[in-house]
C-alpha positions as CSV (number, residue, x, y, z in Angstrom):
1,X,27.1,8.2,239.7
2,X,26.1,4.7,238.9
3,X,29.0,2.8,236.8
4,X,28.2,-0.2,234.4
5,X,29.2,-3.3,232.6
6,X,27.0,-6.0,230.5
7,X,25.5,-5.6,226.7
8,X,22.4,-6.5,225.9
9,X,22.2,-8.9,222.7
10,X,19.3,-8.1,220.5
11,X,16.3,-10.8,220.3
12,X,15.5,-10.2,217.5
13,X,18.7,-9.8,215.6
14,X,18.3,-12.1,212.9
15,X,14.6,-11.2,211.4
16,X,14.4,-7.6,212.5
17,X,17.9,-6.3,211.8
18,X,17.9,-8.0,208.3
19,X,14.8,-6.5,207.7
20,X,16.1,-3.2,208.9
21,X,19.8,-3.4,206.7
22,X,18.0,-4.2,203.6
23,X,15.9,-1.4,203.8
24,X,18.7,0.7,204.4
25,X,21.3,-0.4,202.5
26,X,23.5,-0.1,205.9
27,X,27.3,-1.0,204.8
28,X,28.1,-4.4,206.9
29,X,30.4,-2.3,209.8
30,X,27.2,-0.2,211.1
31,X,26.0,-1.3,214.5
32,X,24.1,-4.8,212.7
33,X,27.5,-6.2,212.8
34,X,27.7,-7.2,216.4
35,X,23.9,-6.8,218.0
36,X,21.8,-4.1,218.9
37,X,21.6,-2.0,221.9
38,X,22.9,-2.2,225.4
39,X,21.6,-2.9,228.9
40,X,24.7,-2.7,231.3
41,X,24.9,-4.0,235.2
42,X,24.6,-0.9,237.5
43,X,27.4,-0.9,240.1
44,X,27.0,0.7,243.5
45,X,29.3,3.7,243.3
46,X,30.5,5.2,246.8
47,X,29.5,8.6,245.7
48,X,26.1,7.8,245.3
49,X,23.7,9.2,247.9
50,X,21.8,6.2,247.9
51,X,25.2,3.8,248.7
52,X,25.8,6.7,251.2
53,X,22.4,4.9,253.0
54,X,23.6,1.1,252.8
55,X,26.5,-0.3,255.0
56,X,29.3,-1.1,253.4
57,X,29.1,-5.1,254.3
58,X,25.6,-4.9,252.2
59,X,27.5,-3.0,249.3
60,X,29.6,-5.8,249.4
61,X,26.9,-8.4,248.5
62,X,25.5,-6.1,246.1
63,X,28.8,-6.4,244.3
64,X,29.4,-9.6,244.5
65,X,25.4,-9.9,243.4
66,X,27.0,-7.8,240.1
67,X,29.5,-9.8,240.1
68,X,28.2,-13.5,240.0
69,X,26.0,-11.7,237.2
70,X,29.0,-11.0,234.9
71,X,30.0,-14.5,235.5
72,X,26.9,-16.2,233.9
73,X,25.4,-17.3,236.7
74,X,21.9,-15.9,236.3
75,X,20.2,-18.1,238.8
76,X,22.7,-16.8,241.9
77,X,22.8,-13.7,241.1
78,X,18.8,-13.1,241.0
79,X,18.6,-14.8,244.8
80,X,21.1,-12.2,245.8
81,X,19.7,-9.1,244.2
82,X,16.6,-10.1,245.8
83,X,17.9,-10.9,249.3
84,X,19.8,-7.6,249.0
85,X,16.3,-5.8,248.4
86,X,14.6,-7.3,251.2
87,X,16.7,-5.3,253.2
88,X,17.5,-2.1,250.9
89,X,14.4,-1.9,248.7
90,X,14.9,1.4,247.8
91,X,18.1,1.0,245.8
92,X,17.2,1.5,242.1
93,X,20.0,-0.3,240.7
94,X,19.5,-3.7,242.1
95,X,15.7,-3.5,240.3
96,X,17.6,-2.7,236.8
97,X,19.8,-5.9,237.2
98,X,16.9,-7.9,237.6
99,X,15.3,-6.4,234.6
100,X,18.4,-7.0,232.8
101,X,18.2,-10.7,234.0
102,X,14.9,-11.4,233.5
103,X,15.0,-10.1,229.9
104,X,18.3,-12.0,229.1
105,X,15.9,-15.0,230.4
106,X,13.0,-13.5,227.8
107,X,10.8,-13.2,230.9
108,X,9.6,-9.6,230.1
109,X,6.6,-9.0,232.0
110,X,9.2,-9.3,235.0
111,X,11.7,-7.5,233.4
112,X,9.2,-4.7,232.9
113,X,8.1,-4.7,236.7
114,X,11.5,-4.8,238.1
115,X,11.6,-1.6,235.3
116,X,9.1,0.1,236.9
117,X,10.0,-0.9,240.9
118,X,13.4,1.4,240.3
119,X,11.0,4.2,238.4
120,X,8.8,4.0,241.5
121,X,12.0,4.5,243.7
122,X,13.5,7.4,240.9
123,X,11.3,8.5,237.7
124,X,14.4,9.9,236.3
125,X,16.9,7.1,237.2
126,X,18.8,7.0,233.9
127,X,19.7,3.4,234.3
128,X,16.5,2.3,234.8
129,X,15.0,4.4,231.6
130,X,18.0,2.8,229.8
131,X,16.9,-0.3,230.0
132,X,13.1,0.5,230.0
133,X,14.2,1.5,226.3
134,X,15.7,-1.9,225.9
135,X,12.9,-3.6,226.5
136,X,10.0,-1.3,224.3
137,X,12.7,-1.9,221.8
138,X,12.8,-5.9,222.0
139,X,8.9,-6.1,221.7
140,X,9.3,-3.8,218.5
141,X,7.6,-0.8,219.9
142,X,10.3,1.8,218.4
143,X,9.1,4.8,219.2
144,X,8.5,4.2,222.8
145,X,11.9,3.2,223.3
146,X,13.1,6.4,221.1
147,X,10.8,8.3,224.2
148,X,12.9,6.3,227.0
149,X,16.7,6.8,225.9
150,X,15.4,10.4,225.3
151,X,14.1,10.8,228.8
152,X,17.5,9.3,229.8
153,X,19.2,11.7,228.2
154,X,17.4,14.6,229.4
155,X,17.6,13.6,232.9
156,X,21.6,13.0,232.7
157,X,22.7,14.7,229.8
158,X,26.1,12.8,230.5
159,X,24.8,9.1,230.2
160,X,26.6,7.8,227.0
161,X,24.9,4.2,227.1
162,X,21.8,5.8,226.3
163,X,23.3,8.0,223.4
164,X,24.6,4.6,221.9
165,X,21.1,3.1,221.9
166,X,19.7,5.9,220.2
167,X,22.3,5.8,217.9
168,X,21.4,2.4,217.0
169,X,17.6,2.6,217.4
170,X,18.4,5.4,214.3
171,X,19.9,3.9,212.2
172,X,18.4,0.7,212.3
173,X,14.8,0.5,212.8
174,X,13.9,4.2,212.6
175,X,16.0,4.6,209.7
176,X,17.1,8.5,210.5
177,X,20.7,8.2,209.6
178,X,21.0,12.1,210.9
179,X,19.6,11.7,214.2
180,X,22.1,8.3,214.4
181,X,25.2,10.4,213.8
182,X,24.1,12.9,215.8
183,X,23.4,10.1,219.1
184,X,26.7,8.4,218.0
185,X,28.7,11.0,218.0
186,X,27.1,11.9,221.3
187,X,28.7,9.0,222.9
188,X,32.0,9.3,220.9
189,X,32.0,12.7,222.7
190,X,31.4,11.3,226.4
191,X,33.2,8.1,226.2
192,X,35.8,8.6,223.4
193,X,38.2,5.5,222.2
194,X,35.5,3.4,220.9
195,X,37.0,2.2,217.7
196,X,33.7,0.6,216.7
197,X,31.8,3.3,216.9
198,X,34.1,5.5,215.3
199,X,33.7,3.7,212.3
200,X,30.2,3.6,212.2
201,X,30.4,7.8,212.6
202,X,32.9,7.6,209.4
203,X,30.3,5.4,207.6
204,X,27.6,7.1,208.8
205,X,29.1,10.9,207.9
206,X,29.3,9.7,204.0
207,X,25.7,7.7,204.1
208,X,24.3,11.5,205.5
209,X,26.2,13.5,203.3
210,X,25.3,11.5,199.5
211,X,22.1,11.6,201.0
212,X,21.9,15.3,201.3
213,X,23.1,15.7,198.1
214,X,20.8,13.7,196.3
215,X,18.1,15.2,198.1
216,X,19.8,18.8,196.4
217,X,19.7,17.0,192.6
218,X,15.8,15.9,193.1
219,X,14.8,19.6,194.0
């Protein structure tokens, strides 16, 4: 089981949200209100066949890699995920925090192929899918990201990140407010507490239901 930790701000917030919540009429506490969807670090977690193959001294770099990546230093933390992959290029989740840096450096033609090094390594590496979503959604290609966080899903029914993004993708830019509640509760369901989410449900749960019933007065 891979752990993880960083959110992905959206790109193109400003234009393409606005666009999205006027459309919509989305009340101002759904998911516009603090981004878009997430990308989050991949730690190496000891029960993880993969770790099982890496000495613990390299594991050690590889978190201190995820570590000086939390702290802001992009720069550093690239090298490191690199010089960790010279040696152990067949850990998936060093690839997916270099996609994550190079697309939080808007270098997406390297985020793509660091994408597809860790699909190379695992074609159903949720992580990896994840963020391959993240990035067909950031160029606008909707549906294609829809296809990813689905794929995710399917191959670990248990990854909540995945659920949120879909929950987001939705609501926002596919405007399917039923499929939104249904991914965001989803995650509520996996990861519970998240008092953010929760309220987007709430709102969410009356936006579905008036909608439902003026769908019943038109027929």
């Amino acid at each position: 089981m891979w752990l993880q930790g960083f959110t992905d701000r959206a790109v193109l917030r400003l234009t393409l949200m606005g666009l999205a919540l006027a459309v919509s009429g989305c009340a101002s506490n759904g998911p516009g209100s603090d981004g878009a969807e997430r990308g989050r670090a991949v730690h190496a977690a000891p029960g993880d066949p993969r770790a099982a193959e890496v000495p613990p001294e390299a594991l050690t770099m590889y978190e201190q890699a995820v570590a000086v990546m939390a702290s802001g230093d992009a720069l550093d933390a690239e090298l490191r995920f690199k010089e960790f992959l010279l040696q152990y290029p067949g850990f998936p989740g060093a690839h997916v925090n270099l996609a994550i840096l190079h697309a939080n450096n808007n270098n997406y033609d390297k985020a793509m192929a660091a994408v597809d090094a860790a699909l190379a390594i695992d074609p159903e590496y949720a992580p990896a899918l994840n963020q391959l979503g993240v990035l067909h959604r950031r160029n606008g290609n909707f549906l294609e990201a829809e296809a990813a966080y689905l794929k995710a899903v399917t191959a670990s029914p248990g990854y909540a990140l995945a659920h949120y993004n879909l929950g987001v993708l939705n609501e926002l830019y596919l405007q399917r407010l039923d499929h939104a509640l249904r991914h965001f509760e989803r995650y509520q369901e996996i990861v519970g507490g998240d008092e953010q989410v929760e309220k987007w449900i709430t709102d969410l749960q009356r936006r579905v239901a008036a909608s439902r019933r003026t769908a019943n007065i038109s027929e």
